[in-house]
N, C-alpha and C positions, 0 to 999 in steps of 0.2 A: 461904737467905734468900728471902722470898716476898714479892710486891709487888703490887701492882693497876694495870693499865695501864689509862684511860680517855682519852678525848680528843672535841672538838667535843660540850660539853653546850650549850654556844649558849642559854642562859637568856637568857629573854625571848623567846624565837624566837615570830614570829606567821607564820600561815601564814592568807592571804588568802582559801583556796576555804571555810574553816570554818565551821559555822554557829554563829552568834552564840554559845551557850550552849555551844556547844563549844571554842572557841578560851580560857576559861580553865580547862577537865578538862586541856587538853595542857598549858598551859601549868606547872600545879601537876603532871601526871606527869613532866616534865621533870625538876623539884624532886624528886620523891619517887626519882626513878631516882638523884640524886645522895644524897639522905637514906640512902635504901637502902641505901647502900656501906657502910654502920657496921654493919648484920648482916651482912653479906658478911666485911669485913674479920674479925670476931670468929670467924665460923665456918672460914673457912682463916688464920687466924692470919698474916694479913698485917702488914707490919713499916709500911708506905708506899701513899701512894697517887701516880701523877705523873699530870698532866693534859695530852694532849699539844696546847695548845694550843683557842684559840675555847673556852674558859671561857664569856665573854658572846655573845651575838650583835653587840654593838655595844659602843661604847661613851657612846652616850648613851641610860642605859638610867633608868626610873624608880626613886626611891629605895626604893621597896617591895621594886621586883626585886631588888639590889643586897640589902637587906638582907635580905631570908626565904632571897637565894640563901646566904650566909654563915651563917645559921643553921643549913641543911641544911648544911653543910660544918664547922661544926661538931659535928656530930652523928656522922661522920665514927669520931672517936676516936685517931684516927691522924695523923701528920705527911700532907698534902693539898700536892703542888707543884702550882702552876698556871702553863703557860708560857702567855704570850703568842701571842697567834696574828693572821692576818689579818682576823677579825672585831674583836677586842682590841687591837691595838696598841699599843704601852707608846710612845705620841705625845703632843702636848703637851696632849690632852683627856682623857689614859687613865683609865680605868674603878679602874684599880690606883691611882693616886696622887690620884683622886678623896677630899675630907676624909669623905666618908660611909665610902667604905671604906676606911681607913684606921684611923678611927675605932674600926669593927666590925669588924673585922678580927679573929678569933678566933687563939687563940696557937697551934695547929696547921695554920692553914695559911700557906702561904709561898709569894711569888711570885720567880718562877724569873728575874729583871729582869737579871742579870748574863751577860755572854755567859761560856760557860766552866765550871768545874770549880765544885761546892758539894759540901760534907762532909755526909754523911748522918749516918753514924756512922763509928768507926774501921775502915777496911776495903772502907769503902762510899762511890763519889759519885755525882755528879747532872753528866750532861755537856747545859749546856742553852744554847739558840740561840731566844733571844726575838725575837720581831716589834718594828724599833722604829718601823713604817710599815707601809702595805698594802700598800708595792712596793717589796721590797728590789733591792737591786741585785749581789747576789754567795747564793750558796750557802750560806746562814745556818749550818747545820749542818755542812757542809764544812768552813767556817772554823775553828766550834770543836772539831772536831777534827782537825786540821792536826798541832798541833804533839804531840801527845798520844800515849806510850809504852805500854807494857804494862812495869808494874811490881809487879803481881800486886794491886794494888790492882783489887775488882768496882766496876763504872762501868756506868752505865744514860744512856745517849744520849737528849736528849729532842727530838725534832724536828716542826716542824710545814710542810706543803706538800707539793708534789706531786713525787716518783721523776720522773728522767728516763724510764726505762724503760716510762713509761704516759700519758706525757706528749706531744700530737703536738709540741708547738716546742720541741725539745730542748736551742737554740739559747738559751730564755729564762735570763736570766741566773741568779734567782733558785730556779730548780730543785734539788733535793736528786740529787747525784749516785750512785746507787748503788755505782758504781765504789770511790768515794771510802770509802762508809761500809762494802763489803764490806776494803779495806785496812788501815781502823782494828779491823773484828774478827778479821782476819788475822794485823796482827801483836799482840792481846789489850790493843789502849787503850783499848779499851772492850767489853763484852760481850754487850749486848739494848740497841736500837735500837726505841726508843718513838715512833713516827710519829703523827698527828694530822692531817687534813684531808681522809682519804676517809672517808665515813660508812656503808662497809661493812666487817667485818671482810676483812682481808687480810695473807697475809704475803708478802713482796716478800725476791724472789730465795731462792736454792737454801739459806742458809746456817742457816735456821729459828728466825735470831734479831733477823730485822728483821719489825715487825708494824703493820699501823694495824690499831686495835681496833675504829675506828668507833666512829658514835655509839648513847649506849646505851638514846635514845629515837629511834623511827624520825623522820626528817624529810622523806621523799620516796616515790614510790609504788617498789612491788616491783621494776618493769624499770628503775629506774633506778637501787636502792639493794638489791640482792638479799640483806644478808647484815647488815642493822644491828642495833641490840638486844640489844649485846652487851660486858659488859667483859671484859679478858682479864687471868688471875691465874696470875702469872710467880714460876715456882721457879729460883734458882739455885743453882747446888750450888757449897759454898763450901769443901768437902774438898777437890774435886779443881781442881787448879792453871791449868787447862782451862777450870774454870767454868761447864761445861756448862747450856742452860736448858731448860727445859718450860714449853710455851703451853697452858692450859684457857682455853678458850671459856665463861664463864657468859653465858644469857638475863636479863637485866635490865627489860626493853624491854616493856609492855603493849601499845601500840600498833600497829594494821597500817593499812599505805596499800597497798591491793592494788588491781589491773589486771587488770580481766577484758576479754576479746572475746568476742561472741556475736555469731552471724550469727540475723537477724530476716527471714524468710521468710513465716513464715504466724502466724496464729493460735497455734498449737501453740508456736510459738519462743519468742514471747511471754511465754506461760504459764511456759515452760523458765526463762524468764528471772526472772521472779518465785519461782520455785520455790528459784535458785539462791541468790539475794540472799536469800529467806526463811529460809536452811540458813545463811547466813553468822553465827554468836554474837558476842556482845560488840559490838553495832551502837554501842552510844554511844562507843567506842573505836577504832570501824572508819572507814576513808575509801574511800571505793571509785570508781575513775577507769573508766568505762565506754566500750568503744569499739565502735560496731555496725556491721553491715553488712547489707545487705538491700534487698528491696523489698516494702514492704506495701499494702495495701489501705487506705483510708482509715477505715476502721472497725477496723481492726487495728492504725493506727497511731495513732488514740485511745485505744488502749488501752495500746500503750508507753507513751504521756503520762502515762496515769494512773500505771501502774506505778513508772514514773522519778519522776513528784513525792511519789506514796506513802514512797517508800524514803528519799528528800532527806531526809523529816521523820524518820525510823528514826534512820538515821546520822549519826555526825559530819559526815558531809557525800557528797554523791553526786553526781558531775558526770559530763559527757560527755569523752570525750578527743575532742576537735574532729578532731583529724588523723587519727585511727582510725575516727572514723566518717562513713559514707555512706550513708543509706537513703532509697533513693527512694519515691516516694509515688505508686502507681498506682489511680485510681478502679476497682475491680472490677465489671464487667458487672453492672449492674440493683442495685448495692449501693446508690442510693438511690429506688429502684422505689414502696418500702415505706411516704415518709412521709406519702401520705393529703394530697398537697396537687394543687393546678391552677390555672390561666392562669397568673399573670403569677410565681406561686412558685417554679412547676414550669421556667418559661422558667428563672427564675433559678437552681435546681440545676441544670437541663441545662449553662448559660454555665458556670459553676463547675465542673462535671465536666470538660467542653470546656479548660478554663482549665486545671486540674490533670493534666491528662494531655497538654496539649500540652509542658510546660518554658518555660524562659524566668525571665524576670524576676519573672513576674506569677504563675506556680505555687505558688511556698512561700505566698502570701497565697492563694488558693483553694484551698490543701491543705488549711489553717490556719483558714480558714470553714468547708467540709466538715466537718474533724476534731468543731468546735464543734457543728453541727448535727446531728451522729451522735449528740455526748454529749449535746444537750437531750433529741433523742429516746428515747434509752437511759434515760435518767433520767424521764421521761415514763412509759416504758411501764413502768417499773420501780416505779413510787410507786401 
């Protein structure tokens, strides 16, 4: 029996650093990452797909989203569970008993709204623990499998949150206890434990059948989501009594949010720095979180400027990592020597240098004149 584990598609998701023209390419690869599942499903002859959970990013979402998301889910071809999760909530605004979607609601897919045991086929269920709030108050997944035997019936656990095991407040209530779910495949009441809420693939604890798949459009830069991009397509072998299963990793995922550092020292880093961003493919697809360190010359650090706003316009979008970066700004001896002025001009680039190389308050605005008057001049001598 072969299945498709996905989880956190968060449709509709907006991400704020994007630039205008880019924030609806992500939003439609989201979409297409879900469309997608219907050549996937076809080509390993999957039976299912289960969702483990944050289907929508919200649930007050626009009726467009809602409905082109349901078209892609139809496309599907397959039976699609979608649990509930702590974006979604199955609460009294929910997105699932919303009349749009209900309406549209295509006949393969099914929301997973019941706590507890659903019949897939004969031989086959669905052990699911829906969100009916943001802030449960007990072990949603614990619960539903509490009372749950091994009766040789295969059973696919569908859970959404966060493993005590990775969690610093182990104390919170609503945490999924590994304990618990390693003793339901102990003694076989259930057999592959479908997790939803970390949005890097992973699998949790020794047993190789508890997984988050993550999600399978990226949603966060690299050091934060190292492994997203991915659904994962679960074999269980239904000969042996055991039930044994097999995890495949597929890339799904177009999308990269990458983190670089570079240290900015001279001219020369500069360039490095351009060079690297220049080697980066698939700009309209790419997000790139930059974090620098250095100190330049004020003529070297017009030229990062340029660099950094050239690239903004490339990519989906190009920002600074504020906390990663530090570069100071030092006037270099006689570096404005060159621009052919005197009296009262010349007073005033000396104060200005004076200004930017003392610190203070009042330096990032005299770095920031400086910089400007480097680039009239550059552009002057350049036309």
């Amino acid at each position: 029996m072969r299945f498709i584990h996905t989880a956190d598609w968060q449709l509709g998701m907006t991400r704020h650093f994007l630039n205008d023209e880019a924030q609806p390419r992500y939003s439609a690869a989201r979409r297409d990452a879900v469309a997608g599942l219907g050549a996937l499903v076809a080509e390993v002859g999957a039976e299912f797909v289960v969702v483990a959970g944050d289907v929508f990013e919200h649930n007050q979402l626009a009726p467009g989203v809602v409905a082109q998301s349901l078209e892609a889910m139809r496309g599907i071809g397959v039976p699609v569970y979608l649990l509930p999760g702590n974006h979604d909530p199955l609460d009294a605004g929910s997105v699932y008993t919303s009349p749009l979607f209900t309406a549209q609601r295509p006949d393969n897919v099914v929301v997973l709204d019941r706590d507890g045991v659903i019949d897939v086929r004969p031989g086959v269920q669905i052990v699911s623990a829906p969100w009916r709030s943001k802030r449960p108050t007990v072990d949603l997944l614990g619960a539903a499998l509490a009372d749950l035997t091994g009766d040789g019936t295969i059973r696919i656990a569908v859970g959404h949150g966060g493993v005590d095991i990775f969690e610093p407040d182990r104390e919170k209530a609503s945490q999924i206890r590994l304990a618990t779910v390693e003793a339901a495949l102990e003694r076989r009441a259930v057999h592959y434990v479908a997790l939803g809420d970390k949005h890097s693939r992973m699998q949790v604890g020794g047993s190789g059948r508890v997984w988050y798949s993550g999600s399978p459009e990226v949603t966060n830069y690299d050091h934060v989501e190292p492994d997203s991009g991915h659904v994962l397509v679960v074999d269980v072998d239904e000969d042996d009594a055991a039930h044994p299963v097999q995890v495949d990793a597929r890339r799904v995922g177009r999308w990269r949010f990458l983190t670089l550092r570079h240290t900015v020292d001279s001219a020369r880093d500069v360039t490095d720095l351009d060079i690297n961003l220049d080697n980066l493919t698939d700009k309209e697809r790419t997000v790139v979180q930059v974090g620098l360190t250095g100190t330049l010359s004020v003529t070297d650090m017009a030229a990062l400027d340029e660099c950094v706003a050239k690239y903004s316009r490339l990519f989906a979008a190009l920002t600074m990592w504020d906390k990663e970066t530090d570069v100071a700004v030092l006037p270099a001896e006689g570096e404005f020597d060159d621009l052919g002025v005197g009296g009262f001009a010349a007073a005033a680039v000396d104060e200005l240098v004076t200004l930017a190389a003392a610190g203070g308050a009042r330096s990032e605005d005299a770095q920031a004149a400086l910089a400007l008057l480097r680039r009239i001049v550059d552009r002057g001598s350049a036309a």
